[in-house]
C-alpha positions as CSV (number, residue, x, y, z in Angstrom):
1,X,110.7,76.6,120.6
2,X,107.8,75.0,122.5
3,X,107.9,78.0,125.3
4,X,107.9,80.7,122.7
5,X,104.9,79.4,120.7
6,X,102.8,79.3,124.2
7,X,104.6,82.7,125.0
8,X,102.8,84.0,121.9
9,X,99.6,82.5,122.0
10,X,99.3,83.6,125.6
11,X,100.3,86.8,124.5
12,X,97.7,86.7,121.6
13,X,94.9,85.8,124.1
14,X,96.1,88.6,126.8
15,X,95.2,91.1,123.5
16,X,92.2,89.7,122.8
17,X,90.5,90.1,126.0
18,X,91.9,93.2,126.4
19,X,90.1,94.3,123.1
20,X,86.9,92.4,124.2
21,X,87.4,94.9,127.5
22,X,87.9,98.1,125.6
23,X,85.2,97.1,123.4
24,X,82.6,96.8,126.0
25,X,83.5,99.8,128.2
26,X,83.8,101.7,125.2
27,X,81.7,100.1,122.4
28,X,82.7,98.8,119.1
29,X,85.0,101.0,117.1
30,X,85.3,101.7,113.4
31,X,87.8,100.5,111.2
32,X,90.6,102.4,109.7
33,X,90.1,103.5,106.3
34,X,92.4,101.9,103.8
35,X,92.3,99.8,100.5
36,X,90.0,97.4,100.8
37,X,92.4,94.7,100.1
38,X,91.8,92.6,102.9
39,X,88.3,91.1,101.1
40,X,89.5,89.1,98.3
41,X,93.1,87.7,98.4
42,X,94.5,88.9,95.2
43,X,97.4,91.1,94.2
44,X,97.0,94.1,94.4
45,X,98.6,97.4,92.0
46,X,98.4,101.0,92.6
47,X,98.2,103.1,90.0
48,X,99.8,106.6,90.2
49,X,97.4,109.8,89.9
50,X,98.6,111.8,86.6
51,X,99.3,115.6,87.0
52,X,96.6,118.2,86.3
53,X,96.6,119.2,83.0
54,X,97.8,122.8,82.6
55,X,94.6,125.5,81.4
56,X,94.4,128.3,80.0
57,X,91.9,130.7,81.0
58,X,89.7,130.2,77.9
59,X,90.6,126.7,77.0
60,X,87.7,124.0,76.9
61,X,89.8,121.7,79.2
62,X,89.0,121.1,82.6
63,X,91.5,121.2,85.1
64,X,91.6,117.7,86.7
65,X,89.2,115.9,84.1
66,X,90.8,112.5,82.9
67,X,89.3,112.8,79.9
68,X,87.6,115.2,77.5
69,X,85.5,113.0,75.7
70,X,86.5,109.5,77.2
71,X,84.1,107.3,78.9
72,X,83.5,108.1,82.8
73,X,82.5,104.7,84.1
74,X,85.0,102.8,85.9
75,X,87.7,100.5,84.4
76,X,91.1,101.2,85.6
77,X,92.3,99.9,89.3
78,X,91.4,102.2,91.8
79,X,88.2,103.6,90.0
80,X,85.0,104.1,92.5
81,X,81.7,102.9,91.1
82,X,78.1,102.4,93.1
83,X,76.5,99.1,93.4
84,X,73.0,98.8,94.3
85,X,71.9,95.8,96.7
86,X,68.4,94.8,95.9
87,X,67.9,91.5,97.4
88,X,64.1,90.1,97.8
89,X,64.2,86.1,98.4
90,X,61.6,83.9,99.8
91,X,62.7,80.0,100.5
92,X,60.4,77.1,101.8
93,X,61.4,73.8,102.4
94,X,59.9,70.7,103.6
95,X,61.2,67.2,104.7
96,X,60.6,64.2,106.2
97,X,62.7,61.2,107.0
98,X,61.6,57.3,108.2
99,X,64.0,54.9,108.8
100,X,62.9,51.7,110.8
101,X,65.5,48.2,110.7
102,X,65.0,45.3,112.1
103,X,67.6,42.0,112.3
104,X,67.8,38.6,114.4
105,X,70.5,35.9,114.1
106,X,71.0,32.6,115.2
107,X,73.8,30.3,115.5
108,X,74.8,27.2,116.9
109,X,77.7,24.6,116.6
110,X,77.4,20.7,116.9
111,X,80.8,19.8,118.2
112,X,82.8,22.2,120.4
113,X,86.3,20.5,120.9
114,X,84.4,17.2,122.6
115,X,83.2,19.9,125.3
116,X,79.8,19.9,124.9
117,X,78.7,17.6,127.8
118,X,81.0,19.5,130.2
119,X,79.6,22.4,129.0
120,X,75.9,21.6,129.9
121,X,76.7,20.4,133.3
122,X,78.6,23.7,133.8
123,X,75.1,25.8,133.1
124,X,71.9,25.2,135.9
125,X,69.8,25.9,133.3
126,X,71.2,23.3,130.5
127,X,73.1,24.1,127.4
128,X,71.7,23.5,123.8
129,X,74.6,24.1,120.9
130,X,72.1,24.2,118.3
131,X,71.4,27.9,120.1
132,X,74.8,28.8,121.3
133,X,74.6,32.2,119.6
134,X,72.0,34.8,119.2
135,X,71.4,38.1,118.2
136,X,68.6,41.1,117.9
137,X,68.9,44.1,116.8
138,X,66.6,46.4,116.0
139,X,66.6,50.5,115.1
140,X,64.2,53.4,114.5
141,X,65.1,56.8,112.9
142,X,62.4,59.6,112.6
143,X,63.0,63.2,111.3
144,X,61.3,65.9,110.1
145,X,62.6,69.1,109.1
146,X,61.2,72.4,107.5
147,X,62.8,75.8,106.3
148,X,61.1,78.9,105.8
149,X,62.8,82.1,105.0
150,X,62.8,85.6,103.8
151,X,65.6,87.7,103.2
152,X,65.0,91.8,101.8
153,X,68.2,93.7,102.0
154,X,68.1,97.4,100.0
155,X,70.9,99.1,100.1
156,X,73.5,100.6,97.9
157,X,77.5,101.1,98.9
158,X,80.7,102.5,96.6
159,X,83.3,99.9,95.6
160,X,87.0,99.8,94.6
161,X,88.3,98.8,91.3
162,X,90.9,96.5,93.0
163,X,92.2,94.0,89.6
164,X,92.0,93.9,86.3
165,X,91.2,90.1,84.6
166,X,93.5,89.4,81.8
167,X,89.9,89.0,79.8
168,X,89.5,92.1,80.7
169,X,86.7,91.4,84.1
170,X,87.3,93.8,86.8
171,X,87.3,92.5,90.5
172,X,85.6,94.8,93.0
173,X,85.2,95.7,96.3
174,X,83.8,98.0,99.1
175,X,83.0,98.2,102.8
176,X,80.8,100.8,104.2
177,X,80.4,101.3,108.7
178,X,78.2,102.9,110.2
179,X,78.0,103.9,113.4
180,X,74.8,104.6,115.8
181,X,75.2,104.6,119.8
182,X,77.1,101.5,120.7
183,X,76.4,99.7,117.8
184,X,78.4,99.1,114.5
185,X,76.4,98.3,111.2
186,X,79.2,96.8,108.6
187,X,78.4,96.1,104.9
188,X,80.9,94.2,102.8
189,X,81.1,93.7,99.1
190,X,83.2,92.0,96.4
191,X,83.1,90.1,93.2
192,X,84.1,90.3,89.6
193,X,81.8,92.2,87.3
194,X,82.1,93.2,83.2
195,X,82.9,96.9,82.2
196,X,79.7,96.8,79.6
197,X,77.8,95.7,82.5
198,X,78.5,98.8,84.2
199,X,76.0,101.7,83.5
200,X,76.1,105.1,82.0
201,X,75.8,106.2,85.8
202,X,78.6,104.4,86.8
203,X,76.4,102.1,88.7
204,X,75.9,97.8,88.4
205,X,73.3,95.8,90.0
206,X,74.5,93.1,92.6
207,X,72.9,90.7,90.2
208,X,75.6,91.3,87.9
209,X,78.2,90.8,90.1
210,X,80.0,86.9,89.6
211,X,81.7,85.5,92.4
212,X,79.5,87.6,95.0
213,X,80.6,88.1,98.3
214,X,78.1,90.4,100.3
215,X,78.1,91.0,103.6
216,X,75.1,93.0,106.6
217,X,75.8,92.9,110.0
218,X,76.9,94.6,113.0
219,X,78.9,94.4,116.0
220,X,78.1,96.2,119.5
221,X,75.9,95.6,122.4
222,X,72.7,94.6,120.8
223,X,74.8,92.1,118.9
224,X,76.7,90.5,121.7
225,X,73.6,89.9,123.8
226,X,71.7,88.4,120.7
227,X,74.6,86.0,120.1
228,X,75.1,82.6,121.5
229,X,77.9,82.0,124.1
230,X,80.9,80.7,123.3
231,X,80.7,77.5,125.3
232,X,76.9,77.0,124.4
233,X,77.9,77.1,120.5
234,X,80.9,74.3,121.2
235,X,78.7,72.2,122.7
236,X,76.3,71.9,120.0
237,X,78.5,72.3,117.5
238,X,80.5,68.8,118.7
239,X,78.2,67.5,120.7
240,X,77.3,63.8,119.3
241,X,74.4,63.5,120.6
């Protein structure tokens, strides 16, 4: 058993760098395109598309609408609807820490099993047991620590009617790639969001989404040489000092 679990996380790290190869000859490749299931871990259903309604030639139906006079926003799973990302957000933080301790502790005994004779002829120096123990300790702790930040993010991406709440909710999501040259821009989205929050445009703001999970980055060149390396980032990371 022991032999088959290394066999197959030697295996698993023979695939990785292979990938890690392929990915820098080549550069970073895109995804497949599939149900975006993979975001949030929830069960997913597919519905099945109906068939085309039948027309005739002067009939006020339209082949392939869902509805004649029925509301076009999103609310069954598998429905597409826009969200627009609009994030602006400034952050400044400030602190400062000063820690200072100080302790000293004496101790002494007046008999020491009939010993203490022996025991000052045994030390050049003499022995007093009104001092036999003493300690100092002392400790100093300074910090200071300061955040400022700015985060502006405008973008907007389609999403996936993935669940239905039993209140009614409807959890989301979406992933758009994009790529330029030999890098890979990835946006992710998900959440839960109300139907009457959803416009008449079939849109919703990312402000209206609860449980928000978004996403910007990228993957490529410019990415990996930005990045820290592996054995830098474990070193801080666990470092204790």
């Amino acid at each position: 058993m022991r032999h088959s679990i290394l066999a197959l996380a030697l295996a698993s790290l023979t695939l990785g760098a292979c990938s890690t190869v392929v990915e820098t000859v080549q550069g970073p490749q895109l995804a497949p395109i599939g149900y975006p299931a993979q975001l949030v871990p929830v069960t997913q259903a597919y519905t099945t598309v109906p068939e085309p309604r039948s027309a005739s030639a002067n009939s006020l139906w339209r082949t392939g609408a869902r509805a004649f006079f029925g509301d076009q926003r999103a609310r069954q799973i598998g429905d597409i609807l826009t969200v627009n990302i609009d994030i602006d957000d400034q952050a400044q933080t400030s602190n400062t820490t000063s820690r200072s301790r100080s302790n000293d502790i004496t101790g002494g005994i007046s008999n020491f099993f009939g010993l203490e004779n022996s025991l000052g002829r045994a030390f050049p120096g003499g022995f007093d047991p009104q001092n036999l123990v003493g300690v100092e300790g002392q400790s100093n702790a300074n910090g200071t620590g300061s955040v400022s930040r700015s985060e502006k993010v405008s973008l907007t991406i389609a999403a996936v009617v993935t669940d239905i709440l039993s209140n009614g909710n409807l959890v989301i999501q979406g992933r758009q790639e994009v790529r330029t040259n030999r890098e890979v821009r990835e946006l992710t989205v998900a959440g839960i969001v109300r139907p009457e929050d959803i416009s008449s445009a079939n849109t919703i703001a990312h402000t209206q989404i609860a449980e928000a999970r978004i996403s910007y980055g990228g993957r490529g060149d410019i990415s990996r040489v930005q990045s820290t390396p592996a054995a830098q980032s474990l070193v801080e990371r666990f470092s204790p000092f």
